[in-house]
N, C-alpha and C positions, 0 to 999 in steps of 0.2 A: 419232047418227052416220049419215050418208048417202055410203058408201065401198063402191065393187062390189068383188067378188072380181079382178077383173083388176087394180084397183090394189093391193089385197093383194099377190099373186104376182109382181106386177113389180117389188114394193120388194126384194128379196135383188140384182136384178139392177143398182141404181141403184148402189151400191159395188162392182160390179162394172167399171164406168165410169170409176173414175177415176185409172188409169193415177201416172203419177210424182209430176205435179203440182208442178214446181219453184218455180213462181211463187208458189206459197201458202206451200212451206216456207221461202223466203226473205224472206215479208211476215209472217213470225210475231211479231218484231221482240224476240225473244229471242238476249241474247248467247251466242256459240261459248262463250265461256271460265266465264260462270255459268252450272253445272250443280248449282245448290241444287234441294234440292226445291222451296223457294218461285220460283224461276225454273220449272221444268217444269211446275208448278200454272199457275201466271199464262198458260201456253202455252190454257187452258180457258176463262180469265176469262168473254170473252166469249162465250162459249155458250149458245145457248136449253136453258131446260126445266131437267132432272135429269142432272149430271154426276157420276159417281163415278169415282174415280182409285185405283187401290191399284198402287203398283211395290215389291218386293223383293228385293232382292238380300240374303243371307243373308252374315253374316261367314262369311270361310272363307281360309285362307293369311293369318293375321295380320291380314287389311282386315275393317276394322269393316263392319256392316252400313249399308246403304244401303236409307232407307223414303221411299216417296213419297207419301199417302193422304189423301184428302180424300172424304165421306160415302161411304167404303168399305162401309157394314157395311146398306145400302139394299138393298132389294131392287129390281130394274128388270127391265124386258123386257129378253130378251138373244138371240130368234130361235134361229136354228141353230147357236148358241156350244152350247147343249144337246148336241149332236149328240156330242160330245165325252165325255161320259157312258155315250149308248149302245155307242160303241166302245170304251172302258173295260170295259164288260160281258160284251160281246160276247166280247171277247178273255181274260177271265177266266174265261168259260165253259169256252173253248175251250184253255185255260193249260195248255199241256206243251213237251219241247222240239221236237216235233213239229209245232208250233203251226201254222206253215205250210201243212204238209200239209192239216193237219187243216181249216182255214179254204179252201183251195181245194179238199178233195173237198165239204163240205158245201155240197147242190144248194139254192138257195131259188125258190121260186116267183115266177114275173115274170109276174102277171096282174091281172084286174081286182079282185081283191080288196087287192091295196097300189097298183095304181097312183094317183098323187097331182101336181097340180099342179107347176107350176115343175121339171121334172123333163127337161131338154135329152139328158142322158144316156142316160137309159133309155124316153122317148121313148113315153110311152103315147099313146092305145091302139095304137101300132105295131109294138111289140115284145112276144111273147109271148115263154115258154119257162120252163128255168131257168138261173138266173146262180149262179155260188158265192158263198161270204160272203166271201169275201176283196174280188170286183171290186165287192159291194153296198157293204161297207166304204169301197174307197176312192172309189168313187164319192160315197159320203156325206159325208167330209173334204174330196174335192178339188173337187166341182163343186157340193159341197151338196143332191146332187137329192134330192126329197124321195120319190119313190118306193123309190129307194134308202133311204131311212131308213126307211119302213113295212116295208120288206122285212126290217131289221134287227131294229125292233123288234117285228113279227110272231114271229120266231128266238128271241130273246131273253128277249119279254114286257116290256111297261112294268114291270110291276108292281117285276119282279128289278130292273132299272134302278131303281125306288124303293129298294127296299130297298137297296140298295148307297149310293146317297145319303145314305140312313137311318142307314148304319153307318160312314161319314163325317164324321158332324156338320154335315151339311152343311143346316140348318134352314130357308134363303132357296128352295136349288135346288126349281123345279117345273117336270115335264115334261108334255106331251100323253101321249094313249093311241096317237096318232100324227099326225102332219103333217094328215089330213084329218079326221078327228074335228076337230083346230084349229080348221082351216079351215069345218067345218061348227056347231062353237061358235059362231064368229062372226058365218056368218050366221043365228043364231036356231034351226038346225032341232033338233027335238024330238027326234032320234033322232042326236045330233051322232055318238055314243061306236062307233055301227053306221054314219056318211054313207058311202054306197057312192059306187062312182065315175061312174054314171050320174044321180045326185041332183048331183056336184060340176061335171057337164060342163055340168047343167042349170043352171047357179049364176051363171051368167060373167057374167051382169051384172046379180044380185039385190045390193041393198045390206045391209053389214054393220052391223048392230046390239048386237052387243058391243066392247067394248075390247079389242085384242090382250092387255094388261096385266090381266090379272084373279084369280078366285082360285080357278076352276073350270076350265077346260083352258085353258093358256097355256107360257110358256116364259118361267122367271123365275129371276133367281141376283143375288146381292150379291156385289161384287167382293172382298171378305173371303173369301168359301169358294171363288171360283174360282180365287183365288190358292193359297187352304188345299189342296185340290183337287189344281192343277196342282203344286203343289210335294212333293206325296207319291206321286201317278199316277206322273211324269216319274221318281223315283227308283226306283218296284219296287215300291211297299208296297202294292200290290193282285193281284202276281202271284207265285209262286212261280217262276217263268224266266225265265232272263237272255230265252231266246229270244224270249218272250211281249212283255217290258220292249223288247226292239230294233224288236220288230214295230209295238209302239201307237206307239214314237217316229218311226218309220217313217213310218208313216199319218197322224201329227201334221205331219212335218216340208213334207205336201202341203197345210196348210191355206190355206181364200183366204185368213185375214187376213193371212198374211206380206205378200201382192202387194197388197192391198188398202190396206194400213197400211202401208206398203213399210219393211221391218226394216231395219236398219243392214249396212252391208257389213259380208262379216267376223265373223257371227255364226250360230251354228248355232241356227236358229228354230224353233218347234211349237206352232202356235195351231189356232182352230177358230174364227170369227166366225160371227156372225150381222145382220141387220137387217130393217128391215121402212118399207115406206112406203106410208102411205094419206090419206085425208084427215082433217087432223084429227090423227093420229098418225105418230111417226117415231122411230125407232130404228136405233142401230148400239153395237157391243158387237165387242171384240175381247181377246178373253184368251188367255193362251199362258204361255210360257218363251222365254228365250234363254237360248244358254249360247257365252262366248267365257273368252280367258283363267284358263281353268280357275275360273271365277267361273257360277253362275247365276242368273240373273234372270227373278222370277214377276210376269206385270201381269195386269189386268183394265182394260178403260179403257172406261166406254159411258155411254151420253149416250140418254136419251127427250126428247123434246120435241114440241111442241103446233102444228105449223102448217097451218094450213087447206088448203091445195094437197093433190093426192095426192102431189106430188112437190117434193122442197125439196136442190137438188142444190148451189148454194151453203154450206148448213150441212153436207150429207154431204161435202163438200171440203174443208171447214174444220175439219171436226174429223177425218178423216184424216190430214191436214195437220200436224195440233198433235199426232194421238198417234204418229204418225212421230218428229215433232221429241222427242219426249217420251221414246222409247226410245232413240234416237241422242244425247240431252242425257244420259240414263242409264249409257249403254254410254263415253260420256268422263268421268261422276262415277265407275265401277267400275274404271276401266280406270288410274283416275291414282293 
């Protein structure tokens, strides 16, 4: 692979671009009134590379369940969809009905030991000081920055993040030790799991030599356990307090993918996306819940694929596009 770090870091930002997009979701050529699973499937058909589909809606008031899934149970790159884990964590550490409190007095350090690319928000090496866990948090959900994420799971520890996976079932998810370890895996250096942030600044246009997708520091999940996942987080079953449970839905309900994937009117949304674009490689992953008419709905929807460019902005629109249409054809199968 011959892929510099600056095309790495700028792939989160290429799904950041693409706004409403009416023209794509009206050329999907899928009807308003079939809303089969095999109609929301065929919404992917044409897709490069590796697509996994899982949608559930759980029976619940009398209506049967509602499944939509296709090589659900794969595991794939899934980028900053992860991130979604460490604040699961984070807030279970911090699990009282206090919670609040608790998460805005604890001060984290804002320096060059987690400063980390792709990071608009906290702005290294501009920003010094400390930040609490609450703003690192939502910073992490809402803008994705990944400094903010080292911050979190510096607090935290990957490792507790393993384990809670671990004690999940959750067998596909794998996370980094953090955003720049990643980022320093890929390009080859020796000392990825220690890459300070004067080795990353020096980086900007060495080319990457591993695959985002790998089996030694990456960012990987099968839409089977992100569904499994979200459909147990969303309810409480990792927290003792209501408080806790209001706070993660909270912090979910700021995810990009909502805007990115643009969710159906009308429905109260909570995902965490990720993606990545380089050359050679491409990815977008967008898992969450909705919850409308007292019904909830668990997807995972992500798509790797192989094209040469660093940047492949037609396929990231097209399959936005289809997995919009894909919960909006969901939300008229649950609703009727």
């Amino acid at each position: 692979m011959s892929r510099s770090r600056r095309e790495l870091v700028a792939g989160a930002a290429g799904a950041a671009a693409l706004g409403m997009m009416p023209h794509a979701l009206s050329a999907l050529g899928a009807s308003k009134e079939d809303t089969s699973p095999q109609a929301i499937l065929a919404l992917f058909k044409s897709m490069p590379g590796d697509v996994s589909v899982k949608i559930s809606a759980p029976a619940a008031n009398g209506k049967p369940e509602f499944l939509v899934e296709s090589n659900s149970s794969k595991a794939l790159f899934v980028g900053s969809a992860f991130k979604s884990f460490v604040l699961c964590e984070a807030l279970r550490q911090a699990d009282s009905p206090d919670v609040i409190k608790t998460i805005t007095a604890q001060q984290l350090e804002l320096d060059a030991s987690v400063w980390s690319s792709d990071s608009a928000t906290f702005n290294p090496p501009n920003l010094i000081g400390k930040v609490s866990l609450r703003t690192a948090l939502e910073a992490m959900i809402l803008h994705s920055d990944n400094t903010a994420t080292d911050m979190c799971l510096k607090h935290v520890g990957p490792d507790k993040v393993r384990e809670l996976i671990a004690s999940m079932g959750l067998k596909s998810a794998l996370i980094p030790d953090s955003t720049r370890s990643f980022i320093g895996y890929l390009l080859g250096a020796k000392d990825y799991k220690t890459f300070t942030w004067d080795g990353l600044a020096a980086s900007a246009n060495q080319s990457i030599v591993n695959s985002p997708l790998n089996n030694v520091e990456t960012m990987a999940c099968s839409a089977d356990d992100f569904v499994s996942y979200y459909a147990r987080a969303l309810q409480g079953e990792f927290f003792k307090h209501a408080q806790t449970l209001s706070q993660f839905r909270q912090i979910l309900s700021m995810g990009d993918a909502i805007w990115v994937m643009p969710m159906p009117l009308g429905v109260s949304a909570f995902a965490k996306g990720g993606s990545v674009d380089v050359s050679g490689f491409h990815a977008m992953c967008g898992p969450g819940a909705m919850f409308f008419d007292d019904r909830w709905v668990y997807f995972c929807l992500t798509l790797n694929w192989y094209a040469p460019a660093a940047k492949d902005p037609g396929t990231v629109q097209a399959f936005a596009a289809a997995a919009s249409r894909a919960l909006a054809l969901t939300k008229e199968a649950v609703s009727t």
